[in-house]
C-alpha positions in Angstrom: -19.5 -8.8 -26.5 -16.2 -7.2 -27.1 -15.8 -3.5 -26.2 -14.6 -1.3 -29.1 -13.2 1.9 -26.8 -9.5 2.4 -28.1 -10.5 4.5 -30.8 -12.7 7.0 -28.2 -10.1 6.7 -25.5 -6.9 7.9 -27.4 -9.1 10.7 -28.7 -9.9 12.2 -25.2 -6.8 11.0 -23.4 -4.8 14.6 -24.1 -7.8 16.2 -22.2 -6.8 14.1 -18.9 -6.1 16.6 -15.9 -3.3 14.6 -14.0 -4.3 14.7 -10.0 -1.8 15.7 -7.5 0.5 12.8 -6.7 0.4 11.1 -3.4 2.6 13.1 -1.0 3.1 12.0 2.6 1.1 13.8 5.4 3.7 14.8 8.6 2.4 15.5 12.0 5.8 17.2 12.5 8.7 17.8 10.2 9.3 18.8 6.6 7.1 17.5 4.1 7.7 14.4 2.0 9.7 16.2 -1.1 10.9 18.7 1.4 14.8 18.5 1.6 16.2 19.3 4.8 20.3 19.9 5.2 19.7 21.3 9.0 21.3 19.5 12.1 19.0 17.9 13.8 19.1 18.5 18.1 17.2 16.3 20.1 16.3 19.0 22.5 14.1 21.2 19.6 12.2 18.1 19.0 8.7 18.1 20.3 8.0 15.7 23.3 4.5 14.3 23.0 4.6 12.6 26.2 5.0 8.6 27.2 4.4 6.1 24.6 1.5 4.0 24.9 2.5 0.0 25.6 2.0 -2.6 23.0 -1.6 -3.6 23.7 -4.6 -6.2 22.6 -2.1 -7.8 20.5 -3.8 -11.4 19.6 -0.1 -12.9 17.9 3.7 -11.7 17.7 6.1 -13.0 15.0 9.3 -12.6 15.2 9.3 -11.9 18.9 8.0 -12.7 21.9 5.6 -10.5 23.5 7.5 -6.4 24.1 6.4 -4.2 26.6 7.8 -1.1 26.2 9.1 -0.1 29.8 11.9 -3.2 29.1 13.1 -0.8 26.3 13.8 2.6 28.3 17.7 3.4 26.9 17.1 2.3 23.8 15.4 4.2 20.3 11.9 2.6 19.4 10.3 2.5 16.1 6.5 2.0 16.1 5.4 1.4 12.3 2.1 1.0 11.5 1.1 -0.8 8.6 -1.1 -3.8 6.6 0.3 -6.5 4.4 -1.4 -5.5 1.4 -1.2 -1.4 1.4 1.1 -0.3 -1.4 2.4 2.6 0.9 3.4 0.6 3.5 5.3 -2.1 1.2 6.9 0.8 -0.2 8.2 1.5 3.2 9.8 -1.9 4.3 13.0 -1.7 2.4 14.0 1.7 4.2 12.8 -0.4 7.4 14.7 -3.3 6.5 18.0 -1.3 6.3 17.1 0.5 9.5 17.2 -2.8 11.3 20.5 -4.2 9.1 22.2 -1.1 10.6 20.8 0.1 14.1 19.1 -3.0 15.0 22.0 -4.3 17.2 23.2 -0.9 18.2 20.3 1.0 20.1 17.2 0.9 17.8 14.0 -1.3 18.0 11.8 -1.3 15.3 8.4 -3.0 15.7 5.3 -3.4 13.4 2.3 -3.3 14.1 0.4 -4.8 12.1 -3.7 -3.4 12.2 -5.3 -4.8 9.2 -7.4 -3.0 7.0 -9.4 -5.8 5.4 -10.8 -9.0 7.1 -8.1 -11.6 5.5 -5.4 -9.3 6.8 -6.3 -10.8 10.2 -5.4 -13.8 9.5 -1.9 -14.9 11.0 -0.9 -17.3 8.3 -1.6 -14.8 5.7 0.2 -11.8 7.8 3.5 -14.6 8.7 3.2 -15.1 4.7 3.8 -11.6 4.1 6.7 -11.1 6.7 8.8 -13.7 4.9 8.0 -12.1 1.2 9.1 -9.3 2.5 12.3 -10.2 4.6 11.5 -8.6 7.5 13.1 -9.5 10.5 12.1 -7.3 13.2 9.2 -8.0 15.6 5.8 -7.9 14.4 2.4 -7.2 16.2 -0.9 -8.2 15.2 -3.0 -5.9 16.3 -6.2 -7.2 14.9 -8.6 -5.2 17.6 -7.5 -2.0 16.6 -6.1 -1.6 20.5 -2.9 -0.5 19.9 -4.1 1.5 17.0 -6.4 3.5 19.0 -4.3 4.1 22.2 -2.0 6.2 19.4 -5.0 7.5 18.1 -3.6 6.2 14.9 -5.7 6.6 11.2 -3.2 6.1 9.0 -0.8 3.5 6.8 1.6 3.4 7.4 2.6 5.7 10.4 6.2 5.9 12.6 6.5 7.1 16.2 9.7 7.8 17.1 10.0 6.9 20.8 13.1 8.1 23.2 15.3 6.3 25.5 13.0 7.7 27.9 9.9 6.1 26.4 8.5 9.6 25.2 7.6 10.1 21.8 9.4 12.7 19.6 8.4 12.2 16.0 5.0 11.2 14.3 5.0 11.1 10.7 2.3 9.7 8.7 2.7 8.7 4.8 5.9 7.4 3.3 8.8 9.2 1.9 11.3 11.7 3.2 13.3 8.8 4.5 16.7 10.4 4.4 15.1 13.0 7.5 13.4 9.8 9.1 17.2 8.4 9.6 18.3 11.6 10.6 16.0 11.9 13.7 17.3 8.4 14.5 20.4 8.6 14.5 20.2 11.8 16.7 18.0 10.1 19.1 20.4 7.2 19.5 23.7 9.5 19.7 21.3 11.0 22.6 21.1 7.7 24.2 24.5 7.4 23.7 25.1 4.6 21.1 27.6 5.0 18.6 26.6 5.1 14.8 28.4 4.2 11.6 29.5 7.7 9.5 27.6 6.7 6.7 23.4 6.5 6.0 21.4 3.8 4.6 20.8 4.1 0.9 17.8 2.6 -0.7 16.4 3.7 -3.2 12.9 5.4 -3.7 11.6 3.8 -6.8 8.2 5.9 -7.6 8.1 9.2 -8.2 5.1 10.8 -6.3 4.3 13.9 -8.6 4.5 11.3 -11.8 1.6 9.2 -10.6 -1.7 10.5 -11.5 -4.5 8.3 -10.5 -5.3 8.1 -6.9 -6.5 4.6 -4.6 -9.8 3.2 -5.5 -11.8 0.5 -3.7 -14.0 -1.4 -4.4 -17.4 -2.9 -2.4 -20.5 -0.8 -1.5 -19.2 -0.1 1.9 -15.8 1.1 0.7 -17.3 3.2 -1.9 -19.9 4.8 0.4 -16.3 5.6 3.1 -14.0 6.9 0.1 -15.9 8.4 -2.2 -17.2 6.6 -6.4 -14.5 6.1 -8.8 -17.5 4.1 -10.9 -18.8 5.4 -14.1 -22.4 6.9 -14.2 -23.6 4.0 -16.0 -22.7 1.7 -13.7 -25.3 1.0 -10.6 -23.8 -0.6 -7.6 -26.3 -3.3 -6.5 -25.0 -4.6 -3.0 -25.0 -8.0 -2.0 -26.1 -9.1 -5.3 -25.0 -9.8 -8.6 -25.9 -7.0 -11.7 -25.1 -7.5 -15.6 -23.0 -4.4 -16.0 -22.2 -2.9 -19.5 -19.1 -0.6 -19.8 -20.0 2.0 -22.5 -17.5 4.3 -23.7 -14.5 5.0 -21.6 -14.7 8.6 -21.6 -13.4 9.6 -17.7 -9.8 9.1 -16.5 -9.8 7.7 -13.2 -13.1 5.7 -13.3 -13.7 2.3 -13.2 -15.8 1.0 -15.8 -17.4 -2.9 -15.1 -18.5 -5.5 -18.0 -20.2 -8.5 -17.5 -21.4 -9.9 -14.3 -19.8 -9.1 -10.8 -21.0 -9.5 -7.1 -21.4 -6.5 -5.5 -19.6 -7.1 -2.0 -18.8 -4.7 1.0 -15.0 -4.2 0.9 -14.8 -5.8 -2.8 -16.5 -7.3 -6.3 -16.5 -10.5 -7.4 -16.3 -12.0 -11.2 -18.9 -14.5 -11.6 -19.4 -15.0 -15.4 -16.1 -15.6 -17.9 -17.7 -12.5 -19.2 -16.5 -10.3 -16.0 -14.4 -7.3 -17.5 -12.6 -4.4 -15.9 -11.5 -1.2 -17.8 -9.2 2.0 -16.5 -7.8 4.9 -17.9 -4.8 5.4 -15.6 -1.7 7.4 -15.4 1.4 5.8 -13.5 4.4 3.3 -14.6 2.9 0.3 -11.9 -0.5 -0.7 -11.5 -1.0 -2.8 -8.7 -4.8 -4.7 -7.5 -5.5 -6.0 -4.2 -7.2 -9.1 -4.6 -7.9 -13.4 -3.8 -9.8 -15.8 -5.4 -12.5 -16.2 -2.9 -11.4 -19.0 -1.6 -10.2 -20.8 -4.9 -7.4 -20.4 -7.6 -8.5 -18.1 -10.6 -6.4 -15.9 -12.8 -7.4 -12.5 -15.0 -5.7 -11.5 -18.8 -4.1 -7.7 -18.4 -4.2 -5.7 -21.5 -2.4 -2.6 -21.9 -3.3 0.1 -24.6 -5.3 -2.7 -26.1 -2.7 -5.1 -26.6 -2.0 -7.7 -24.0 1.1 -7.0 -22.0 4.6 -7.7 -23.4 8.0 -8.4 -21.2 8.4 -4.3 -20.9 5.1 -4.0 -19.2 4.9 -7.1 -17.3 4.2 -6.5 -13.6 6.2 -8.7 -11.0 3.2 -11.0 -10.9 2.3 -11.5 -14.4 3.4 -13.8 -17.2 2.9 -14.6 -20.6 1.0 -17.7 -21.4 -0.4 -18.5 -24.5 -0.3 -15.4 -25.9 -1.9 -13.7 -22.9 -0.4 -11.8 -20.0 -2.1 -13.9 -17.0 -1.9 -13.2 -13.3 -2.5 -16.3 -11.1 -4.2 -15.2 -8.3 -5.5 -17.4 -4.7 -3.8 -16.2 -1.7 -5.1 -12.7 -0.2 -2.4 -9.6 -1.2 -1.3 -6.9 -3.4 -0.6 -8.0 -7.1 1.7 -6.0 -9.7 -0.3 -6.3 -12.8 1.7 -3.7 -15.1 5.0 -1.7 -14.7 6.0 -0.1 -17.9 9.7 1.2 -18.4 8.2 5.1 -18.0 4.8 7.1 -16.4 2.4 7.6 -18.8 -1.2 7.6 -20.0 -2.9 4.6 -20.6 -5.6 1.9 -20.7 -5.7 -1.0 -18.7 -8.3 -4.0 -19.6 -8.5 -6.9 -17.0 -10.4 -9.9 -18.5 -11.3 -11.7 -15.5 -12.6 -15.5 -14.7 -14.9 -16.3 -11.9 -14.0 -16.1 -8.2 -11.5 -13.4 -8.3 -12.2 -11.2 -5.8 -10.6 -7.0 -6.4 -10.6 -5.2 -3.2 -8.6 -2.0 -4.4 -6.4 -0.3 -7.5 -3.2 1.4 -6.2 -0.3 3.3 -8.3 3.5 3.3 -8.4 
């Protein structure tokens, strides 16, 4: 049955309250929007003591197999991140260009890669990812959490910023504030004596933190239960089964309201009818899904507004078929559904067929 909500939506859309953007959270320096001329000296920089080694890693690409006492002299990078968390993909260009220009002059970065979902385990689907991305440094799978938890890590992504002695002198958790990130590095690496170019990287940003105004949301009883509802009232999660949901009238920003039939999963929902319909009032320019198709190749429509998406709205992995945006979706990762030439209000419809598999909405 087709959902008449425009008409309600457009009404109450001026009473949206738009959350706090995302900012980055830093265990030590100035926040993510915080701009900082000062010079930086090494010695004012707090020393949190010897890194921990590269541990319980089950795979390395890129690499073989680092221990950390083999780098002492050198500048270490330890990033923490997952193949299919916006934030961290956000990250990798400034990572990237870190590598291009101190990678052969003092500075190691390595990744280390702790997945948040099952599939992110998964070498083939990680080694996927590194080549999408272009990254050439080394990469760690640490799919036990071991290196994780000898950091005492909880976040993605995070950077430890590791001496030529092999003791830590920056954590920073959150993207952003990259122009300070460099700083510290290149300080730390005039420390140790390398020579650096008289010019920084410069990549740009590309999202504007205080614009976006929806936050993550997941999806799956067990995610829900760890993050908190973004489900409307009239919705009842039913897990490990499959419940005939109805959407009502979209009347909350920032809630997830379900039509037709979905599977009610731990870390995700599952379309299992042609019927299987998603709606969102959002505010951002990119809207971006984490999702597979359970093991088979299934696609959803994206409408925008309630129009399906045209070339100014198209995200990176949709196109225009028959008159519909469609987004192909199989293998395991994050998907850009929508990115529209400005931030803004709107209302996103995703008609979805059978098997696909939404683990989480994130926002650019």
């Amino acid at each position: 049955m087709k959902i008449n909500i425009y008409v309600i939506v457009f009404g109450i859309i001026a009473l949206l309250i738009i959350i706090a953007g995302i900012s980055s959270i830093f265990f030590s320096g100035p926040g993510a929007n915080s701009p900082n001329t000062s010079p930086i000296n090494v010695t004012n920089l707090k020393n949190y003591g010897p890194a921990p080694n590269i541990q319980g890693i089950s795979a390395w690409i890129n690499s073989r197999p680092i221990n950390l006492t083999q780098l002492k002299g050198k500048v270490v990078l330890i990033d923490f991140w997952t193949y299919s968390c916006i934030n961290c993909i956000r990250t990798i260009p400034h990572l990237n260009a870190w590598e291009n220009e101190y990678g052969n002059n003092g500075l190691v970065i390595i990744g280390v890669h702790t997945p948040e979902f099952q599939f992110e385990k998964n070498y083939s689907n990680v080694l996927n990812a590194v080549n999408r991305f272009g990254i050439k440094y080394p990469v760690a799978l640490d799919n036990n959490y071991s290196t994780w938890i000898s950091y005492n890590n909880h976040y993605w992504p995070a950077d430890y910023l590791i001496d030529k002695n092999g003791n830590i002198r920056v954590e920073q958790a959150g993207e952003g504030d990259y122009n300070q990130t460099e700083k510290l590095i290149r300080a730390l690496l005039v420390d140790a004596n390398y020579s650096i170019p008289n010019q920084m990287t410069n990549v740009s940003m590309g999202v504007n933190f205080s614009e976006i105004g929806s936050p993550e949301m997941y999806f799956g009883y067990s995610e829900i239960s760890a993050h908190g509802s973004y489900f409307s009232g009239n919705d009842m999660m039913s897990p490990e089964s499959t419940f005939n949901y109805t959407a009502g009238n979209l009347t909350q920003p920032n809630t997830i309201y379900l039509a037709g039939q979905w599977y009610d999963g731990p870390d995700s929902m599952v379309a299992t009818s042609n019927s299987s319909k998603i709606f969102l009032i959002y505010k951002a320019k990119n809207v971006n899904v984490v999702a597979s198709g359970s093991g088979h190749s299934t696609s959803i429509a994206v409408k925008l507004d309630g129009e399906s998406l045209n070339q100014s709205s198209l995200g990176s992995d949709a196109k225009v078929s028959g008159g519909e945006a469609i987004v192909n979706v199989s293998s395991s990762r994050l998907y850009n559904l929508v990115s529209t030439p400005s931030y803004g209000i709107h209302v996103l419809e995703i008609d979805a067929r059978p098997n696909f598999r939404i683990y989480t909405f994130t926002f650019g």
